[in-house]
Residue, then its C-alpha position, 0 to 999 in steps of 0.5 A: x500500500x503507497x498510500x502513505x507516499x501520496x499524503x507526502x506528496x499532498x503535504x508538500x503541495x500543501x505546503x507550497x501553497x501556503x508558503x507562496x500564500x505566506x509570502x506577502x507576508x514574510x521571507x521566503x524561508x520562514x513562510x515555507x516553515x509556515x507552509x510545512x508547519x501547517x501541512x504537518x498539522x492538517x493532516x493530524x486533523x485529518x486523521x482525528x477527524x475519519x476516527x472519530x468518523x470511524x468508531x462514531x464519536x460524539x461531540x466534542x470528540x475530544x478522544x479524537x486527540x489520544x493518537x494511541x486509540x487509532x488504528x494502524x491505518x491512521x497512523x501510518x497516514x499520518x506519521x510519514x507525512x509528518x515526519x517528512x515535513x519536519x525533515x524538510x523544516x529543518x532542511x529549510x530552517x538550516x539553510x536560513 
């Protein structure tokens, strides 16, 4: 299953979009960390959002924040993505 490869993909061109809706705003570096920041966390949301989805959660589906109660299909959704823009945000944040 690639499936983990494409929310990469995803999470960086979230990322560069955000970046590029950043940079009126600030130096290119900073609103690329902004972008990558920003991806990292949509995708935590996305994932709390489909298990609480999943197992039918009632509100304030504040359980959806326990990482360790998801299935292992989120987590492996998640994680890549997020570590793979924590990699880059620190590429980014070494070359400043």
């Amino acid at each position: 299953n690639w499936d983990w490869a494409g929310h990469i993909v995803e999470a960086f061109a979230i990322a560069a979009v955000v970046g590029v809706l950043m940079r009126p705003l600030f130096p290119w570096s900073p609103a690329i960390i902004v972008g990558l920041a920003f991806a990292a966390g949509h995708f935590h949301g996305r994932e709390k959002r489909d298990f609480e989805i999943n197992v039918h959660m009632l509100p304030p589906h504040l359980r959806g924040y326990l990482m360790w109660d998801w299935n292992w299909d989120q987590v492996t959704d998640f994680w890549p993505a997020a570590f793979a823009c924590f990699v880059a945000l620190l590429l980014v944040r070494q070359r400043k």
